[in-house]
Every structure is written in structure tokens, then in C-alpha cells.
N, C-alpha and C positions, 0 to 999 in steps of 0.2 A: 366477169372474171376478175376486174381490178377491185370491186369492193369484197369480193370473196377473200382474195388474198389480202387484202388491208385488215380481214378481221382475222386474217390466220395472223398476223405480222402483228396485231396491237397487240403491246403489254398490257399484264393483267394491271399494272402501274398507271396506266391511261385512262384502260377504260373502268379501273375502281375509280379515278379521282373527277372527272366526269359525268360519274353515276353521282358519289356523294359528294366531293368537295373536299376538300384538304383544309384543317386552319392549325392556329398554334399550337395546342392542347393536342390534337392529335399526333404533331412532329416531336410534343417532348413525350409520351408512350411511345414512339418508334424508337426515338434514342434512348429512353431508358430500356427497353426493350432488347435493343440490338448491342445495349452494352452487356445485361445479361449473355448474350449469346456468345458475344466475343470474349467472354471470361473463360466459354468451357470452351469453344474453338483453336484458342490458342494452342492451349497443350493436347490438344488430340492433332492440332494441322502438324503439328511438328513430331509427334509421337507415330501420326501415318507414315511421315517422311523417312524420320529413321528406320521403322518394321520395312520400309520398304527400299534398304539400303541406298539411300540418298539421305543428303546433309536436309538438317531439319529447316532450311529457310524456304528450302523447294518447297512443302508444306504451307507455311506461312503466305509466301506467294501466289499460291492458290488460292488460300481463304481468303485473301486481300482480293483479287483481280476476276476468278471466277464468279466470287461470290457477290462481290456488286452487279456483273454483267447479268446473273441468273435471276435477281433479284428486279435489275431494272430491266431488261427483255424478257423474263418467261412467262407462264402461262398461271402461275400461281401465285395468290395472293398473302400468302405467309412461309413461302419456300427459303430455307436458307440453303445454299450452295457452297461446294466447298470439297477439299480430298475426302473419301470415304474409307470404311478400312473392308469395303468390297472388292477396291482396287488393289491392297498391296500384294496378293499373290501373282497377278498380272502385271503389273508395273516393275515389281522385283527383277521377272522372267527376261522383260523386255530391256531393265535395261543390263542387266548380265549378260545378255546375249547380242542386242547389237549400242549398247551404251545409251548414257541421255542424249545423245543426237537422233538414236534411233526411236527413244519413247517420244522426243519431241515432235518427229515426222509422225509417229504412230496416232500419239493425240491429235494431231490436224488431219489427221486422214479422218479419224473419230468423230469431230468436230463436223468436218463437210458430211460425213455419213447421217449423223443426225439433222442438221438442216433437212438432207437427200428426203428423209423419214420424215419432215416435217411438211415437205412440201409435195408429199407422195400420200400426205395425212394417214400416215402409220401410228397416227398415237391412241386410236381403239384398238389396234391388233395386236401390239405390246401385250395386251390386257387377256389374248388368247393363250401367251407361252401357257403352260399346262404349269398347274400349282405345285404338285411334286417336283417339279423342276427345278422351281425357284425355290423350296426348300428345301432341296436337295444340296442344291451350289452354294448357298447359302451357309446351311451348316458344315461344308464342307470346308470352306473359305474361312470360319471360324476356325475349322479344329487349325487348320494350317496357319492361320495368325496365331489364335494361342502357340503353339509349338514354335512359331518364330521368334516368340519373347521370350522361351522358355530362357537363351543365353546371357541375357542383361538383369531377367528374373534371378538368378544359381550366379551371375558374374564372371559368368565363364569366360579367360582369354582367347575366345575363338576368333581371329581373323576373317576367313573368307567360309562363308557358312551356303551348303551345298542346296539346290534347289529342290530336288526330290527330298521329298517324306522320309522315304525310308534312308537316306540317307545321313539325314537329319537326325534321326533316331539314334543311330548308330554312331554318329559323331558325338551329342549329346551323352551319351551312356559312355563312350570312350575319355572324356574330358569331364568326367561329374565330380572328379575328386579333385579339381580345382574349383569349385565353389567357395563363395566369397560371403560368408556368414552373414557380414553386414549388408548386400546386398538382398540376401534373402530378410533377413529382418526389415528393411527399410519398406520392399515390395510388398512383404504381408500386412505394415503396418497401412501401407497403403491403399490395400485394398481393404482394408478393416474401417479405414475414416471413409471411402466411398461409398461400404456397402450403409456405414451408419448415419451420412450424411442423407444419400436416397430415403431409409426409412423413417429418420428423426425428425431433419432435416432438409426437406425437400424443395427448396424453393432455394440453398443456397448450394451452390453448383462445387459436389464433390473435386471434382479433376482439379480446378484451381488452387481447393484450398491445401489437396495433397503436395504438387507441384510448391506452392509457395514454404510450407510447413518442412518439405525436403529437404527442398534446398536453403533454409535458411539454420535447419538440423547439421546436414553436410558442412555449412561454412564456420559456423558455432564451435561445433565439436570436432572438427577435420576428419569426418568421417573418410573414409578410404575406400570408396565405390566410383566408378567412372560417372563423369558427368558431362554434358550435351560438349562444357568447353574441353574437357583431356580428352573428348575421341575430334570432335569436327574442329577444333577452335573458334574463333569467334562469327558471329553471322553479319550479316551485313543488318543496316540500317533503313536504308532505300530499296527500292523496288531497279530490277536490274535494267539496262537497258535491251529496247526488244530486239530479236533477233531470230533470222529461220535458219536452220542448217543447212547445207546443200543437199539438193533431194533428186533421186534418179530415178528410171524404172523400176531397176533391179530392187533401189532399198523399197519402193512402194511394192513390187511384188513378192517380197519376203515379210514384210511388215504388214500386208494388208490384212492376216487372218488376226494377227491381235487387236490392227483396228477396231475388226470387225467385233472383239468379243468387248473392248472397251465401249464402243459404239453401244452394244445391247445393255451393259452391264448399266451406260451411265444411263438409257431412259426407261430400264425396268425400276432403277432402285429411284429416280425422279420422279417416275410417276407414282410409283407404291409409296411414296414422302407427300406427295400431293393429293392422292387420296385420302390415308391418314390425314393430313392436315385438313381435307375437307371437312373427315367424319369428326374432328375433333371442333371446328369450327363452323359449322354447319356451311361452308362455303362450295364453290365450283369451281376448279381449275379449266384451263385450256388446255389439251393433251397436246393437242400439236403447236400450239406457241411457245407450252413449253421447250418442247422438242428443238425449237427454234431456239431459245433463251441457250439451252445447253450446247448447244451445237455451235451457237457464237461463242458461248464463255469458257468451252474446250479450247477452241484454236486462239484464245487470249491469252488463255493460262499458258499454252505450251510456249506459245511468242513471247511471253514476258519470265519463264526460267520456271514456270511452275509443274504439276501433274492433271492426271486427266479428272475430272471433278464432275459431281450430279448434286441431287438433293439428299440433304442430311436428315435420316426420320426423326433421329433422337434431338436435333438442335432444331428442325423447325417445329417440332412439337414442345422445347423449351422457350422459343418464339412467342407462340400462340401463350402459353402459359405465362409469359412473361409483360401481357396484356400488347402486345403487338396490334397496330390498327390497318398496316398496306403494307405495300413490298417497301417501305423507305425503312422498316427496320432493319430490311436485310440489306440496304446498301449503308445503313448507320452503321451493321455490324462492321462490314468490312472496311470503312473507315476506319472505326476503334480499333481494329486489328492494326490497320499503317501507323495508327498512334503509337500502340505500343512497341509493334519493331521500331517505330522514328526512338522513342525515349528510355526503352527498356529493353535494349538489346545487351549490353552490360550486363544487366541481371538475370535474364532468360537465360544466357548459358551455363549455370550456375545450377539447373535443374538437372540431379542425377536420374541417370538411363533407368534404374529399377525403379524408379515411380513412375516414369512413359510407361514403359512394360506392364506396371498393375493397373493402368488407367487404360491400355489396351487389354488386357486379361479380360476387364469387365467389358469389356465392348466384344470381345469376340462371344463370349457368355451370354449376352445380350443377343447378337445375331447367331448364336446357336437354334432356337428353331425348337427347343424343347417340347413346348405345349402342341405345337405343332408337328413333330415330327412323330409323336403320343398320336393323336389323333389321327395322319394319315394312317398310321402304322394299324389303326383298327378298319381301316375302309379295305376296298376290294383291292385283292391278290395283284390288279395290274397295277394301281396306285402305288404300293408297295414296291412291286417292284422297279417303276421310273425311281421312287425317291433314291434307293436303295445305291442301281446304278450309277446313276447321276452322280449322287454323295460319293462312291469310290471313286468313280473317275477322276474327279474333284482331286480327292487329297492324292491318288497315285499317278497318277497321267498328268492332267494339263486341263483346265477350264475351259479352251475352246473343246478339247473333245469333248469334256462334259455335256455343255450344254449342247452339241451336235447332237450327241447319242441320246442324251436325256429327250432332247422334241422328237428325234424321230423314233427312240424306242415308245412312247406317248401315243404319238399316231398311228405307229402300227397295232399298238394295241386297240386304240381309239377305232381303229376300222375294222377289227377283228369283232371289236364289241357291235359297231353298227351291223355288220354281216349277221351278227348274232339275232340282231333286233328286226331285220328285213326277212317278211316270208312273201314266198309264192309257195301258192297252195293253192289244190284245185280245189273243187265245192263241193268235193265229200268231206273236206275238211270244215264246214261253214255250219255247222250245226252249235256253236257257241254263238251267233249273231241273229236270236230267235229274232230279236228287238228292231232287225235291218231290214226295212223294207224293200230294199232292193240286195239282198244275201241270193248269191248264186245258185243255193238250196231252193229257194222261192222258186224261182225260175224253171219253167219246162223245156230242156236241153235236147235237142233231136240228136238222133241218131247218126254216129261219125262228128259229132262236134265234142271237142275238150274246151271246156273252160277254165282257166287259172288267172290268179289276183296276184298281186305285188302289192305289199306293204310296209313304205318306207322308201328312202330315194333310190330311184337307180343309176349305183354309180361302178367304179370299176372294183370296189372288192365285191359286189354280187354279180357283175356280167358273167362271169363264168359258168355260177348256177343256173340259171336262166340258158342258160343255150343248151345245159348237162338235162334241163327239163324234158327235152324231147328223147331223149333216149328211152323214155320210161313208156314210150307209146311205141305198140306192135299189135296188129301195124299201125302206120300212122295216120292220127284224124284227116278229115276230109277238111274241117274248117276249124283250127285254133282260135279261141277266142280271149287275148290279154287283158285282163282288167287292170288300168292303172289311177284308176280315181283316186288310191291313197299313195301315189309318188307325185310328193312336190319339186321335183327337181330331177335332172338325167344332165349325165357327165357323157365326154367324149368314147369312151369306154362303154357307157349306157347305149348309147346310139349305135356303135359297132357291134353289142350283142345284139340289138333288136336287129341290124344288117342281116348278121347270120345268121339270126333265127328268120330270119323273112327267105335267104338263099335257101336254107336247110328247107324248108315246107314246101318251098315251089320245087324245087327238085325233087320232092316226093310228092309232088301236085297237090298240095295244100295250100290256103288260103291261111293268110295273116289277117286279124281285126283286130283293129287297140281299140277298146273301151273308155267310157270314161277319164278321155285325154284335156288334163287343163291345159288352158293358153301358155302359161311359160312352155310347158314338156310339147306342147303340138310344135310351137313357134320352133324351138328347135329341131323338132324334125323335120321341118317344113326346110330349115335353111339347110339342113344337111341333106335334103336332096334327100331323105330316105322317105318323104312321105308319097313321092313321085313313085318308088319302087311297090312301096306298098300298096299302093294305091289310095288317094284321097276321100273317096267313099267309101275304105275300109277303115279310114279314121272316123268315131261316132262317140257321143260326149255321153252316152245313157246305155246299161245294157241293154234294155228292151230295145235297142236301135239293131244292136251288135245281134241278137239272135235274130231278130225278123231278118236282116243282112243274111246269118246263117241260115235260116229255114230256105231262104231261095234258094243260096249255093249248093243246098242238098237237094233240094226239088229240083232242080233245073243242074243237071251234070254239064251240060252247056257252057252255063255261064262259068261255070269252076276254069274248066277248059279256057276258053278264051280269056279269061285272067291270067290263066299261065302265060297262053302262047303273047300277050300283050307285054308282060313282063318279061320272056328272054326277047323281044324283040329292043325292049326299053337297054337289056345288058346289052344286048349286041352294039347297036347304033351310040 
């Protein structure tokens, strides 16, 4: 047990250096590496912070503190960590409704929950949320960050900007004729250098070069658009000192379902960051170390004045690109991050709001889902409709409904489909299985026996049909015979149809025989005491067992007989 968990707990930082060795050459590629990183981090940590109506340092804070801790505890060898802008509709909600005291509790609830996930090794089952889902909340959480910039986009003097969408809308279209020209110019031009720098320019990281070119346009020319210092004034220098707020029941039972949605939000979008970075570096993350990495560097961030944080796909694939060799680039990054708030916090709030706003535009653009949302939108009618769902809940409700309703509208569809895929059929049905040496057809079935097959597991969305089976016999067989050679698996639900259908036969003085029973599906009936009912010599692993069993029970009405009265003797006592 103790070296199981010692490999769940070591850094992918550990055991890369280790494996290969660490020397000089490699530490000056992490630091050139992780200054790239820390060029385009900057103005997006602070560009989250604002979309997510908090002062832009919370941002910075994060990129600084989670992103070392994720880097040097997680499970992935090119992971940068850091705010996302998956979070700001969620973080917005949270601290509008019980303030940063409450997001702060919320993130450390977040934090313990992913550890909880890590050492409960949840980090393959992540990997099951259903794909509509994730692109569903996805694009969803796009449209709602674009439309949150739309105000610093247009320049609009909006004060206190409302949470719901249609809300939003409606305030927007009411206040449009305060638009602020120069604001919208300065935003287009900024997203004109980022779309040019991505396609010309690829290697030298747009967001920076906007932000700098901005703001040194604004100070040049006294442009007259709002900037980081005329809304928040100036940011701090230092990282703050840590501190938790007072925490109750009540704020943990109010707070715990956003936990709950930051919790999932930060190890689907870590681990989907970690994969990419595998397939781009042909590497192998740790699902549940990582889970571990995020789970410490959530309750860091929120201790030390920051937000809740995961893995960045687009910065740790600028990482990798950026010739990165271990995780020390992603704690080089967030060094260089504390560099530049130590020396260039003067300067940093000097960057006007409409170039954050265009540098988020493309990131919401980004995490839109387009090629993607194309593609599901051609698969089958139930796919369509989780993404479809999902996606409105998203922008009209609330992301925790979202994704509730999104997995379990999924699954119910997901079991309607298996229902769909599982047949019992008796063997007039078996004339497609010329090939089967042992097809129910083959077989010479005497008289007063039914035989029928299950194919596919048995679980509880087909228990019901399976019991609905016997109504179709009048009167009823002498000896039922189940074949379930093709069910790999039986559910609680499974067990209590076969119950009933064992009560229902003997009560009309029929025998039950399961066929063809593997070792998982016997072993369970055997513990649920239902192989006692049926009796154990009516369990037989081959049909030719199951009819010669049958041929007696009809030659000999005796022995039928005394099965029964054996079996209410078994209910009674």
C-alpha cells in the first residue's frame, strides 16, 4: 500500500529527473521556455481576473503560486497551470453571490475534493464524462465570456453588469449608445495584430505584443479609453500575505455545489491539457498525480489571494513548442511571472481594458468548439441532443445544472441505446446463426420446454423485459431454459429479474435453468443467495447440459414436482 501511494504522490518532476537527469543546457531551455510562457500568461492571468470581476492581481497570483505548485507536484511533464477562462462564469457567480471570502472557501473545498479524486484514483473516470458534454459547456462558457467583454469591447460605462445572459443582452442593447469609438477601434486593432501574429508570426506570442503596443498607443497619444489603472488603480508588487477566512457549516453547505463544479471543471480541463501535451510530445502523464498537483495548487492559490486554477491547453502547448525539457519550465514560468509584478507593476497598469477584452474575444473563439460542435452535430440524434442541452443550460441556467443534466441526460440516453442493443429471443429467432455450433435451432427441444438467449449485459434497464418474457407463454412451459453465455455482467436489478422470474415459474410449477453461466455472472448469483432458490444443478455452463436437465424434468413429472415443493420449503424456512 505505501509504495502504491508513493507512486501516486511522486511528481512527474521526480520521476522525469531520475529517469534522465537534469544538467545545465537542459535548465537554460526550461528558462527560455518558461519565459516564453510567462510573456503570454501575463496578460491573459489578469485579463481572466477582470472578465471575472475581480482586481487583475487575483489573476497574476494565481499564475505565480498555482502554477509553480502544478508544475512541481502534478502528474505531467509539460503542464503549465494557471487561472483559465473555463472558470470565469463560475467564479464571477461565486463571488457576486457570497463575495471573495466565499470563492476563497469554495476553492479550498475544490482543492480537498481533487486530492479526495486523487486518492480515490478518479483520474481514468474523468476521461468517461460523455464528449457532448464537454463540448457542450464548453462552447457554452465561450459564448458567455465573449458577451462579458462585449462592455470594455463598445466602452460602455456599465457599473454593475448582471449575471444572466439574457440579462446581459438587454442591458447591452439598452446602453449601446454610449460606445466609445476609440475603444472599439483600439479592440479591433487588437485583435487584427493577434489574428496576424498567430498566422505570420507564430512563434512570437500575440497577447503581449498587443497589450504592450496599447498601452504604450494610450500613453503616447492620451487615448481616452479606460485602463487596468483608471478602474482598479494600482496592483500590488508582492505576493500577499496568506490567509483563510472564517469557514462554517452553513458557508460549506451553500458553497459546496460550486465547489463541486470547480472541482470537475479544474481536472477535466488538466487532464484534457495533459493529454494534448502528451499527443504533442509523445509523452505520458499521471492522471491521478496530477489530480494531486491541482488539488494542492487550488488551496495555495486561494490561501495566498488568488482564483481557482487547472491546466492551460493553449500555454502548455506554447511550453512544448517553446522547446521546454521538464516541469522546471513551468516553475521558471511562474518565477518570471513574480519578476515582472516585483518590477513592472508601474507599467502593467497602463494596459487599456479593450485590448484584455480582444485578447479574451480570441480565447473565447478558441474555446468555442466549432470544428467540433460541426462534427457531433452530424452523429446520432442523442449526441446532438446532450450537446444541444448542455450548451443552453450553459449560457441560460447555471454550469452546475449544465453539467448535472448534461451526464445524466447522456446516460439515460446511453441505456436506452444498450436496451436497444440487448436481445432475448427465443430460437425461432436463431436462424441468422447458421455458423453456431451450438444455436438453439441446432438443438432438439422436447416438448413443454422454452428456450430463450440474452444478448448483452444484464442490467436494470432490461430487467423489466425479461420478466415481461413470460407473459407471452399460454400456458406456461414445464421447463424454461435461459441462455446467457453472451451476458458479461448482471447488475442488482439483473439478479432481482432473474428472482422473479424464478418466483413467477415455480408458482406456475416451472423449472428455471440458466445456461451457459460464466464465472463472474454465476459468482454473483451464488452470493445473492439466488443460486440456492434456483437451484444449483439447474445452474450448467453448456446447453446440451441444460436440455438433457430438461429432458428429465419432462420424463419424470416427479422430479419437476419435488423441485417445486423443495423450493417453497427453501421460502418458507
Amino acid at each position: 500500500m505505501k509504495q502504491s501511494l508513493h507512486k501516486l504522490l511522486e511528481p512527474k518532476l521526480i520521476t522525469y529527473i531520475r529517469k534522465n537527469g537534469y544538467d545545465q543546457s537542459d535548465f537554460i531551455k526550461d528558462a527560455l521556455s518558461g519565459l516564453s510562457v510567462a510573456i503570454v500568461a501575463l496578460p491573459l492571468a489578469m485579463a481572466i481576473a477582470i472578465a471575472s470581476n475581480l482586481p487583475p492581481e487575483r489573476g497574476v497570483f494565481t499564475a505565480i503560486v498555482a502554477g509553480l505548485l502544478i508544475s512541481l507536484m502534478g502528474g505531467s511533464r509539460f503542464q503549465i497551470g494557471g487561472p483559465t477562462a473555463a472558470f470565469i462564469v463560475t467564479v464571477a457567480l461565486v463571488a457576486m453571490k457570497h463575495g471573495y471570502e466565499g470563492l476563497v472557501i469554495a476553492t479550498i473545498m475544490a482543492g480537498i475534493l481533487l486530492i479526495l479524486m486523487a486518492f480515490l484514483r478518479a483520474g481514468e473516470l474523468i476521461k468517461f464524462i460523455p464528449y457532448p458534454v464537454i463540448v457542450g459547456f464548453t462552447s457554452g462558457i465561450a459564448l458567455l465570456i465573449l458577451f462579458s467583454q462585449l462592455r470594455d469591447f463598445f466602452g460602455l460605462s456599465i457599473q454593475t453588469m448582471p449575471p444572466d445572459f439574457i440579462d446581459k443582452l438587454v442591458l447591452y442593447v439598452q446602453n449601446l449608445h454610449q460606445t466609445n469609438p476609440y475603444s472599439v477601434i483600439v479592440a479591433l486593432i487588437s485583435i487584427g495584430i493577434i489574428v496576424l501574429m498567430t498566422k505570420k508570426y507564430p512563434k512570437i506570442p500575440g497577447p503581449i505584443v498587443v497589450v504592450t503596443l496599447s498601452a504604450l498607443a494610450v500613453w503616447l497619444f492620451n487615448i481616452p479609453i479606460e485602463t487596468i489603472e483608471s478602474r482598479f488603480g494600482a496592483i500590488p508588487s508582492m505576493l500577499p500575505s496568506p490567509s483563510i477566512p472564517m469557514v462554517t457549516f452553513e458557508k460549506i453547505r451553500l458553497l459546496f455545489p460550486d465547489a463541486m463544479t470547480i472541482a470537475l471543471l479544474a481536472a477535466i480541463e488538466s487532464l484534457l491539457s495533459a493529454v494534448v501535451a502528451d499527443g504533442m510530445a509523445r509523452t505520458k502523464h499521471k492522471s491521478n498525480t496530477e489530480l494531486w498537483g491541482q488539488g494542492v495548487a487550488n488551496i495555495a492559490s486561494a490561501v495566498f489571494g488568488g482564483l481557482p486554477a487547472t491546466g492551460a491547453i493553449a500555454r502548455t502547448a506554447t511550453n512544448i513548442k517553446a522547446g521546454a525539457v521538464s516541469p522546471i519550465s513551468g516553475i521558471m514560468h511562474a518565477l518570471w511571472l513574480f519578476g515582472f509584478m516585483l518590477l513592472l507593476s508601474p507599467l502593467i497598469v497602463k494596459i487599456p481594458l479593450a485590448a484584455l477584452s480582444a485578447i479574451l474575444i480570441i480565447v473565447a473563439w478558441n474555446m468555442s468548439e466549432i470544428k467540433h460542435i460541426r462534427s457531433i452535430m452530424k452523429a446520432p440524434r442523442a449526441d446532438r441532443a446532450v450537446l444541444l442541452v448542455t450548451f443552453a443550460l450553459t449560457v441560460l441556467v447555471d454550469l452546475n445544472v449544465a453539467i448535472q443534466a448534461g451526464i445524466a441526460l447522456a446516460s439515460i440516453l446511453f441505456i436506452h441505446s444498450m436496451m436497444g442493443a440487448v436481445e432475448i429471443r427465443s430460437y425461432d429467432d436463431d436462424d441468422d446463426e447458421n455458423d453456431d455450433p451450438d444455436a438453439t435451432s441446432k438443438k432438439v427441444i422436447p416438448k413443454g420446454v422454452e428456450v430463450y438467449e440474452i444478448k448483452g449485459p444484464l442490467f436494470f434497464g432490461i430487467a423489466e423485459k425479461l420478466v415481461d418474457t413470460l407473459l407471452l407463454f399460454d400456458p406456461p412451459p414445464q421447463v424454461f431454459i435461459l441462455r446467457l453465455r453472451h451476458v458479461p455482467m448482471i447488475d442488482a436489478a439483473g439478479l432481482h429479474a432473474l428472482e422473479t422470474l424464478t418466483h413467477q415459474l415455480h408458482a406456475q410449477h416451472s423449472v428455471l435453468i440458466l445456461s451457459g453461466v460464466n464465472k463472474n455472472v454465476h459468482n454473483y448469483v451464488r452470493k445473492s443467495g439466488l443460486a440456492e432458490e434456483i437451484g444449483e444443478w439447474n445452474i450448467v455452463d453448456h446447453i446440451d447440459k441444460a436440455l438433457a436437465l430438461a429432458h428429465e424434468i419432462v420424463d419424470e413429472p416427479q422430479k419437476q414436482r419435488k423441485i417445486i415443493v423443495c423450493h417453497g420449503l427453501q421460502q418458507k424456512n
